[in-house]
KOLDOVO-864117 format. One record per residue (C-alpha): z, y, x; residue in one letter. Coordinates in steps of 0.5 Angstrom, whole numbers, padded with zeros to 4 digits, always signed. Each point is the difference from the previous one (the first is absolute). Layout:
ZYXA;...
END
This chain:
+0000+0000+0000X;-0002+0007+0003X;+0005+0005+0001X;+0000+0006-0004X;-0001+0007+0006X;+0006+0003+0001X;-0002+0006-0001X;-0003-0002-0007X;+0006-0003-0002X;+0004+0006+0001X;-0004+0004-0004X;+0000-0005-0006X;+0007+0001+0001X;+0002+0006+0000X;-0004+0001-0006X;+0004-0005-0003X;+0006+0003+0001X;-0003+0007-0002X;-0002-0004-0006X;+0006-0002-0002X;+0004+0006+0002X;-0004+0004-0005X;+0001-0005-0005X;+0008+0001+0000X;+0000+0007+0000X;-0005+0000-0006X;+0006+0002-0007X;+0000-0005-0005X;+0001+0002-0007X;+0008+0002+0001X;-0002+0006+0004X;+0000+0005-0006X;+0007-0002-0003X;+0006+0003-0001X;+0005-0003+0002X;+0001+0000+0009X;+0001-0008+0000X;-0006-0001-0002X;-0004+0005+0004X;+0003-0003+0006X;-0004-0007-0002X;-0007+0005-0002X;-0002-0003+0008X;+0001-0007+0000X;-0006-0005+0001X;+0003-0003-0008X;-0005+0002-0006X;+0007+0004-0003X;+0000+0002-0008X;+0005+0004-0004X;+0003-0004-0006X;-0004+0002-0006X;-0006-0002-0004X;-0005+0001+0006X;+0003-0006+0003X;+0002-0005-0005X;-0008+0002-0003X;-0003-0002+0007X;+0004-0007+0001X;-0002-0001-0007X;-0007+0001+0001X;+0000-0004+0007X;+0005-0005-0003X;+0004+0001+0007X;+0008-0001-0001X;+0003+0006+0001X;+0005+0001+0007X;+0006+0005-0003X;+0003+0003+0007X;+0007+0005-0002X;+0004+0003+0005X;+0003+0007+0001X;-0001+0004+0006X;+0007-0001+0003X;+0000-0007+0000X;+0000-0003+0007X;-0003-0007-0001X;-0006+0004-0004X;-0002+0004+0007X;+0001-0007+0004X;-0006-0004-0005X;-0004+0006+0000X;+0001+0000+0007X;-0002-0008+0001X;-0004-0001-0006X;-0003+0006-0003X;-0003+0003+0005X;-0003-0006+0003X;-0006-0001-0001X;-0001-0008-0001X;+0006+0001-0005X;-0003+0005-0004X;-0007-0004+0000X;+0004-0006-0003X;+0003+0005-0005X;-0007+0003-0002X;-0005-0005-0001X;+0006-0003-0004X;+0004+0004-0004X;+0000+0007-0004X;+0005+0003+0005X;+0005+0005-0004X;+0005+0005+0004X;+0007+0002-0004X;+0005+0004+0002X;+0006-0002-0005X;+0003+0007+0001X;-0006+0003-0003X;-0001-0006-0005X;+0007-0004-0001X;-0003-0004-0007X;-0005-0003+0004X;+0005-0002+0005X;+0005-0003-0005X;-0005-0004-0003X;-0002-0004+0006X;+0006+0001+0003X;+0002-0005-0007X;-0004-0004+0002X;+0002-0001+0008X;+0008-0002-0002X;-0004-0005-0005X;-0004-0004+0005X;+0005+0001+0005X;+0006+0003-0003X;+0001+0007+0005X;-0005+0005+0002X;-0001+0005+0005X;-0005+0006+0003X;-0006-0001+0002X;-0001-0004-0007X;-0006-0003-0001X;-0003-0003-0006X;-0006-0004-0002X;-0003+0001-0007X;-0006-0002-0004X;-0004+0007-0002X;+0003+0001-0005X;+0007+0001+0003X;+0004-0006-0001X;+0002-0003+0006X;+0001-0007+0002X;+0003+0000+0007X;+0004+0006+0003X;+0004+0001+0007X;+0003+0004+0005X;-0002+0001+0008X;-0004-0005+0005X;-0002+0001+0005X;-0007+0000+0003X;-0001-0007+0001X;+0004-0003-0007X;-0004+0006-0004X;-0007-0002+0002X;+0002-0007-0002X;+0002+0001-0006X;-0005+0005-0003X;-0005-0006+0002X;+0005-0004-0004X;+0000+0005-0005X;-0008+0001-0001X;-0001-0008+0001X;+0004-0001-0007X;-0003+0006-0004X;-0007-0004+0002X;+0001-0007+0000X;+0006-0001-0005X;+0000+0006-0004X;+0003-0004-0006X;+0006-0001+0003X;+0001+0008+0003X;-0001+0002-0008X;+0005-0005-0002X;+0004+0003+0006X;-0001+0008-0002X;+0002-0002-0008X;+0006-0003+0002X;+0002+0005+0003X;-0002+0005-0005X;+0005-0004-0004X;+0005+0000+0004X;+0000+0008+0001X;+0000+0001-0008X;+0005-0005-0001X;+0005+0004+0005X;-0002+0007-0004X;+0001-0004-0006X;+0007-0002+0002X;+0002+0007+0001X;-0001+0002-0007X;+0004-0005-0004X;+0007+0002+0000X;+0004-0006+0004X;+0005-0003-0004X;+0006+0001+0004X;-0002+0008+0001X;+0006+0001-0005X;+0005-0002+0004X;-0002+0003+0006X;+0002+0006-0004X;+0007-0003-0001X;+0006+0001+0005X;-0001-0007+0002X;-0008+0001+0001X;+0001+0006+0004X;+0005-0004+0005X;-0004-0006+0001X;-0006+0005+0002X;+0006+0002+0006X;+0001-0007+0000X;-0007-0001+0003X;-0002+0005+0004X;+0006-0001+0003X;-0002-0006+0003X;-0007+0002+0001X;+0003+0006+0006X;+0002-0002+0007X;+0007+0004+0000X;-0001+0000+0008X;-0006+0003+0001X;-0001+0004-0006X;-0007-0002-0005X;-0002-0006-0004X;+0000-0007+0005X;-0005-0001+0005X;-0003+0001+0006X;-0004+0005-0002X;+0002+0006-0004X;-0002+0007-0004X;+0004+0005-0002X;+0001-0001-0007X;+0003+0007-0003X;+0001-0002-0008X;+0004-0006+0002X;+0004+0004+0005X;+0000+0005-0006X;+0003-0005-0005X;+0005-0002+0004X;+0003+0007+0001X;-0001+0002-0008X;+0005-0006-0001X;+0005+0002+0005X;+0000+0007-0004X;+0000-0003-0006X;+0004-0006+0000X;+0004+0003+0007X;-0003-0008+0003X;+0002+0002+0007X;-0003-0008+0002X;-0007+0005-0003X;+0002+0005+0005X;+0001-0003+0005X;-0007-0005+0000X;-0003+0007+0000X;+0003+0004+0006X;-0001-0007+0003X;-0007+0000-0001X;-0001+0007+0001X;+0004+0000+0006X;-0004-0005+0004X;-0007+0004-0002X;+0003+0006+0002X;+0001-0003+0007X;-0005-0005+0001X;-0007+0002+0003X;-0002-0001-0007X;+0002+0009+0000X;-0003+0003+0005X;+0005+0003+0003X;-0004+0006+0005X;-0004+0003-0006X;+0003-0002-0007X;-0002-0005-0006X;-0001-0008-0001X;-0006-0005+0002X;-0003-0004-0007X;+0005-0006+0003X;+0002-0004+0005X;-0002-0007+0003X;+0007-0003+0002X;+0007+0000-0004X;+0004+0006+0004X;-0006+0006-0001X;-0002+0000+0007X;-0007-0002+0000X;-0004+0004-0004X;-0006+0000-0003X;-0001+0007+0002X;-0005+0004-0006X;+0004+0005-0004X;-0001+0001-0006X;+0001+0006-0005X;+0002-0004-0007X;+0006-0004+0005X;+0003+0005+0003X;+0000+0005-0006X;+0004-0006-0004X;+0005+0000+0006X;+0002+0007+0000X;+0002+0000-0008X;+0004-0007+0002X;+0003+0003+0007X;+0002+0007-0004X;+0004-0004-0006X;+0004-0005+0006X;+0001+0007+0003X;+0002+0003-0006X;+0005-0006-0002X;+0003+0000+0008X;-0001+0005+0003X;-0003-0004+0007X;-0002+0005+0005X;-0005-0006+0002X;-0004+0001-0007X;+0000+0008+0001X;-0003-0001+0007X;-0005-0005-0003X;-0001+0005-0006X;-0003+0005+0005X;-0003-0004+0005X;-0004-0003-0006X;-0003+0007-0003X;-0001+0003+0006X;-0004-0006+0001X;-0005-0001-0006X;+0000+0009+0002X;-0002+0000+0006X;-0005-0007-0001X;-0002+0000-0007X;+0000+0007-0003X;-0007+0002-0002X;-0002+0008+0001X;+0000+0000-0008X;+0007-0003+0000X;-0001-0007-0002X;+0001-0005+0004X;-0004-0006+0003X;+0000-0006-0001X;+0002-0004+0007X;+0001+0000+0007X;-0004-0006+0004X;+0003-0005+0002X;-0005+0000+0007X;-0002+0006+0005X;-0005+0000+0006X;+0005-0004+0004X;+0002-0005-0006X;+0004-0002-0004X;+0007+0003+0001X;-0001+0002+0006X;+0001+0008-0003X;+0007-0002-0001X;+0002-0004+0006X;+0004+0002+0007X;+0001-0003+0007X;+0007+0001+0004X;-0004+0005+0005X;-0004+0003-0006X;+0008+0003-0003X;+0002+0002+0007X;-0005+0004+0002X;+0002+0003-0007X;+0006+0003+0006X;+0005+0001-0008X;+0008+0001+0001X;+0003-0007-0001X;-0008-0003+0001X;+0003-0007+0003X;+0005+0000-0006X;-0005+0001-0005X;-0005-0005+0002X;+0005-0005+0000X;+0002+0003-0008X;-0006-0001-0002X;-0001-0007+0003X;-0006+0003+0006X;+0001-0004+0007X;-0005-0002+0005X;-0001-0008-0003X;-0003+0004-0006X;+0002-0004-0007X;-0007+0001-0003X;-0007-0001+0004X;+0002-0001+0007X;+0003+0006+0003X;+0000+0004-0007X;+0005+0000-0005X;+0001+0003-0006X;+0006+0005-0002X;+0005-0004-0005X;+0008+0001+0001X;+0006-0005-0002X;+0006+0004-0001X;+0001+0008-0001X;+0000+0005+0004X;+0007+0002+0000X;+0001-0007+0001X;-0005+0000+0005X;+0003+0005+0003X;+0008-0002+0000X;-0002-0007+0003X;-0004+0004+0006X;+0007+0005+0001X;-0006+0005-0002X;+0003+0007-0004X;-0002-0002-0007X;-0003+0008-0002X;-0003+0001+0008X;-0004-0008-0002X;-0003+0002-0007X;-0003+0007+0003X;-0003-0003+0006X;-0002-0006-0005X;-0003+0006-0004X;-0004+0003+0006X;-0003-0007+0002X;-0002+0000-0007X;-0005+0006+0002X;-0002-0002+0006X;-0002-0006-0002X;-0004+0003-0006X;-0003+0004+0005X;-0002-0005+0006X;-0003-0005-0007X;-0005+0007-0001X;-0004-0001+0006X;-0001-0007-0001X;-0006-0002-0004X;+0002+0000-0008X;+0000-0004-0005X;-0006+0002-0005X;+0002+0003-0007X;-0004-0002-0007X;+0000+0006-0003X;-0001-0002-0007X;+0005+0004-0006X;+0002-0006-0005X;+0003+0003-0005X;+0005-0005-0002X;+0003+0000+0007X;+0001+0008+0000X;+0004-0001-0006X;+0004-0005+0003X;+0000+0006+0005X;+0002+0005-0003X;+0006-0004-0004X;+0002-0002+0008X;+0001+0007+0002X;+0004+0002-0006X;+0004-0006+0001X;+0001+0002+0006X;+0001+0008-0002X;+0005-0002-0005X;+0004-0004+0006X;-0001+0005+0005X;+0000+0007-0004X;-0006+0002+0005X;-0005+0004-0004X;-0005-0001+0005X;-0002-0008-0003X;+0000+0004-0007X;-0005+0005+0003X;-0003-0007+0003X;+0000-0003-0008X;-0003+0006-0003X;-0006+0001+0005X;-0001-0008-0001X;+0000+0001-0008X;-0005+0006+0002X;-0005-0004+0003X;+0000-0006-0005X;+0000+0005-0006X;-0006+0004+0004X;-0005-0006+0002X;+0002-0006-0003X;+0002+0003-0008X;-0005+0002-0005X;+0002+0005-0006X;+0000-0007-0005X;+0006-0003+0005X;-0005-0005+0003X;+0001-0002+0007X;-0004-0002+0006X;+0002-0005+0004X;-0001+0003+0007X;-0003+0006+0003X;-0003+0000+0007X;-0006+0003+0004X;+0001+0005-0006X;-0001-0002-0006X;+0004-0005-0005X;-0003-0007-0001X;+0002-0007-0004X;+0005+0001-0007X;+0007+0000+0001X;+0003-0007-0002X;+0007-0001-0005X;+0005+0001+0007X;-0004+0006+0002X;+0002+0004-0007X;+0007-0004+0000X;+0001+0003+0007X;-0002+0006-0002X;+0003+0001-0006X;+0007-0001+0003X;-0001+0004+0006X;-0001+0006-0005X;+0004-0001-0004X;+0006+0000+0005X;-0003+0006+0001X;+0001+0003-0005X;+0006-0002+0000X;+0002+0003+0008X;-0003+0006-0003X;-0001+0002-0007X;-0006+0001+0000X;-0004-0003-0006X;-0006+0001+0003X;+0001-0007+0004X;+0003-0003-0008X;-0007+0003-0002X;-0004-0004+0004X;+0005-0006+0000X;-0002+0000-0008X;-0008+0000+0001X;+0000-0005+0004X;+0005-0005-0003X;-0005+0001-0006X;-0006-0003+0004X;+0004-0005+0002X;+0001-0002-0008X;-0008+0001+0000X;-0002-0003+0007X;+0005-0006+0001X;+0001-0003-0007X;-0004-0007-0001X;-0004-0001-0007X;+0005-0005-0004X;+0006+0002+0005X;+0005+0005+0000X;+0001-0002+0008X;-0002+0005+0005X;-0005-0003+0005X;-0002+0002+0007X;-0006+0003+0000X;-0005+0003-0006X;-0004-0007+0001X;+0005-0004+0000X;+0002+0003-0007X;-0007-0001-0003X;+0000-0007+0002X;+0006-0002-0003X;+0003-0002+0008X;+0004+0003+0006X;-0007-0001+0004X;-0007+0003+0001X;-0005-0002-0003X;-0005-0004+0002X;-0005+0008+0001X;+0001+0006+0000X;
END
């Protein structure tokens, strides 16, 4: 066989590679969408659409399954798989010869999100992001997943598309086992369970304790097991049943878990606010994406343990946390965005991570004491050498043990902080998904006024008002009618049932902090759009979305 010139055979290759650079730089159908999640897809090599009719028309009139992709821009594992697979371009072949290809973010859409979500916990029984369903043209999935990697990935859309073509009678039977399985959970919601009238009574209310109770780890804090989230109304219910019923075990499991996450790595202890959750027991090994709606509902629960107990570590905790979502997520119109990434340039996590040497050329008073505080030294006990910020006992305590003055320890604690936070700036930041969703700004108005409530500062009450603004400005019509987000400046999607909910609370309360019945005013109208929007025909229940209302089931339809 004769070989090619080697001057030939460069050519073709640079050509090749020029080729192929072209074709990945070209914008799929995503490159005109709002939301910034699905921007950052516009140049992968996959054909992306937007969940709509243009889709679901396409894969009825090629008769290929839908492939439904749904992530959130700061989701860690969602970058890992565009990183891997995405962006390859043998993947994304396999994806578009096969499959109609369509990218969702679940902040921007959460009704498609439940629907396949529902069917993920049905075939596997949990669920997770990147979630990934596959569904016949007309939407009804028949198998649904979570994250692989690259080599898993490609062997199953293999799978996936030899079933649909070669045993399309068993994937129909598949996707209508799961269509009933999620209708027969919607349906079971709205029947009235027998034994709701005694969870009414006395004994009802105290077997409920009875069973959170052995559900929490008391040593740790949170539910059992070795990943855990913060959980804010489960916390919330154990402090409203100590004020209500002065159930001091109540208080004592929620101080338990409220100091453990305060002091773990879960808190960011240089700049503020608390991670989506932690992948081990005792809250040092965060999953490190902030996320606005968590750290809203952490604010009202840690104002009312501070109101209840008066502990300076939920004061502290309370300031760190809106300076936090102030200086990271406050928008110029005076919302706030959505997350915080988990990922910078540098990788996951690294953004929040010190070594020994890093905190001595710090050069800060009692240095060497401080790094031992929060648990830094030259083993590192994160990554190598790196570690994570995280404490196991107070400063005062801290500082009794090391023979330190107590008031000199916390005010050098003070002005570490800050030359932390001003070290952190020049590293290579985590981006910001700037998307202004109205439900979580509710949740974060009614946090600061918690935290005003608590507190007597009038700057969160000024931080409140200005949030109210905005919702009222971009995302409000004159009927009461609400959008679901704003960003690259303008409102896009209907807001869902807990986006009103939301909103309606927050303004109401205030109303009342400030007697201002302009708030109660449009609390009003969009409690009526609620009635008009959420009630299902032959129910009295509210459902989650407008489509889920005209179907009859707290699911999307099967189009749009």
């Amino acid at each position: 066989m004769r070989a090619i010139p080697i001057k030939i055979y460069s050519v073709t290759l640079l050509l090749a590679l020029f080729a192929m650079a072209c074709h990945t730089k070209q914008p799929n159908k995503l490159v005109d969408a709002a939301s910034p999640y699905l921007q950052a897809h516009a140049k992968d090599p996959v054909n992306w659409y937007e969940w709509g009719d243009e889709a679901l028309q396409l894969a009825q009139s090629t008769h290929k399954p839908l492939l439904i992709s749904i992530g959130y821009s700061a989701c860690h594992w969602c970058h890992v798989m565009q990183q891997e697979s995405y962006t390859d371009t043998a993947v994304a072949r396999l994806m578009n010869e096969n499959f109609i290809c369509v990218k969702v973010d679940r902040e921007e859409r959460p009704d498609i999100d439940a629907r396949y979500t529902d069917a993920a916990e049905l075939l596997t029984g949990s669920a997770g992001w990147p979630l990934h369903a596959f569904a016949l043209p007309d939407g009804r999935p028949f198998f649904a997943g979570t994250y692989y990697e690259k080599q898993r990935w490609m062997s199953l859309l293999t799978q996936i598309s030899t079933a649909y073509k070669t045993k399309y009678s068993t994937v129909l039977l598949q996707a209508q086992g799961i269509a009933n399985g999620i209708a027969d959970r919607q349906a079971s919601l709205l029947q009235v369970d027998s034994n709701q009238q005694d969870r009414r009574t006395q004994n009802g209310s105290r077997q409920t304790f009875r069973n959170i109770v052995a559900a929490l780890d008391s040593t740790n804090g949170g539910i059992k097991g070795t990943i855990k989230f913060p959980n804010p109304p489960l916390v919330e219910y154990l402090l409203q049943t100590y004020f209500l019923d002065n159930n001091q075990q109540a208080l004592a499991l929620a101080q338990t878990t409220l100091n453990k996450m305060a002091m773990g790595a879960i808190f960011d202890q240089a700049g503020g606010g608390f991670a989506r959750y932690s992948t081990d027991s005792l809250w040092r090994q965060p999953h490190f994406e902030k996320m606005l709606y968590s750290n809203a509902q952490l604010l009202s629960v840690y104002a009312h343990a501070y109101q209840l107990t008066g502990a300076p570590l939920y004061k502290t905790v309370l300031h760190e946390t809106a300076s936090c979502m102030i200086r990271d997520l406050e928008s110029p119109e005076g919302g706030y965005y959505s997350s915080v990434n988990a990922d910078s340039k540098d990788g996951e996590g690294l953004y929040y991570s010190w070594t020994s040497k890093e905190i001595d050329q710090l050069q800060q008073p009692l240095g060497r004491q401080l790094a031992a505080f929060y648990n830094v030294n030259e083993q590192g006990n994160w990554q190598g050498l790196r570690s994570l910020l995280y404490t196991t006992t107070s400063a005062a305590d801290f500082a009794r043990m090391q023979s330190i003055d107590s008031t000199s320890f916390v005010a050098s604690l003070s002005q570490f902080k800050n030359a932390l936070l001003q070290e952190r700036e020049k590293r290579n930041r985590p981006s910001i998904d700037k998307k202004i969703i109205v439900g979580w700004n509710a949740l974060a108005i009614t946090g600061f006024l918690d935290v005003f409530a608590a507190l007597g500062d009038s700057l969160y009450l000024q931080k409140a008002l200005a949030a109210a603004r905005c919702i009222e400005i971009k995302l409000l019509n004159n009927k009461g009618q609400l959008s679901r987000y704003y960003a690259n400046g303008k409102a896009s999607a209907p807001a869902g049932l807990e986006d009103y909910a939301y909103c309606c609370e927050a303004f109401v309360q205030l109303y009342q902090t400030t007697f201002d019945k302009h708030w109660l005013d449009l609390a009003r109208a969009m409690a009526t759009q609620c009635i008009r929007q959420f009630v299902a025909r032959g129910h009295t229940a509210l459902f989650g979305s407008t489509a889920a209302a005209d179907t009859g089931y707290a699911t999307i339809p099967l189009s749009d």
